[in-house]
N, C-alpha and C positions, 0 to 999 in steps of 0.2 A: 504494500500500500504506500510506503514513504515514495518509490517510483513513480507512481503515481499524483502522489502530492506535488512530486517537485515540477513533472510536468505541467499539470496546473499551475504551478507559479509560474511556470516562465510562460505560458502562453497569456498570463494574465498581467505578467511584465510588472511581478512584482516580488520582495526580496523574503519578505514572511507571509505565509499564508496561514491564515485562521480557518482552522477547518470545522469552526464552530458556528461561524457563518454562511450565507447563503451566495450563490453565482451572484447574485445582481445587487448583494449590499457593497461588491465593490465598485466603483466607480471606473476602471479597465474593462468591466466586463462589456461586451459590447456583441454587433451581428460576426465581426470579426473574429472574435473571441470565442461565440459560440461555434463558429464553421471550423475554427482551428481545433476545437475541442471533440465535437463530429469526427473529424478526419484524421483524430489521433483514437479516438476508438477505434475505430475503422480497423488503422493499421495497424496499432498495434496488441488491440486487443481484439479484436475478429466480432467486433460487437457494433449495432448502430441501434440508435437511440436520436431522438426530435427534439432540439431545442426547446420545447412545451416539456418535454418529460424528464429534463436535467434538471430545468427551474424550478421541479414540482418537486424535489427534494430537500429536506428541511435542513439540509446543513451540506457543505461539502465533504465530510466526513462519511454521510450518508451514501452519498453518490459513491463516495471510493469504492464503501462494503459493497456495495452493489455490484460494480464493477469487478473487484479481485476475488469475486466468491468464487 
């Protein structure tokens, strides 16, 4: 999961990520942000998931588990 975290920070171009927070409480998050994040599933975890369905996670924490299960 830390994998995963860091990649979230750098596509959200930023140096700590609080993964107690949500995609859109930061202020990077953006359509660009979410396409980067799309297309990092994608490749590197063989997973796709909508923009509507990342945001509806209550923390990025959340999103990770979901992801590395």
């Amino acid at each position: 999961m830390e994998e995963l975290v860091e990649k979230i920070a750098e596509i959200l171009e930023v140096e700590n990520l609080d993964v107690t927070k949500k995609f859109a409480d930061y202020e990077e998050w953006d359509s660009l942000a979410g396409l980067s994040l799309i297309a990092m599933l994608d490749s590197d975890y063989n997973m796709t998931m909508k923009t509507k369905e990342i945001l509806a996670f209550n923390s990025i924490e959340d999103f990770c588990k979901a992801v590395v299960k």
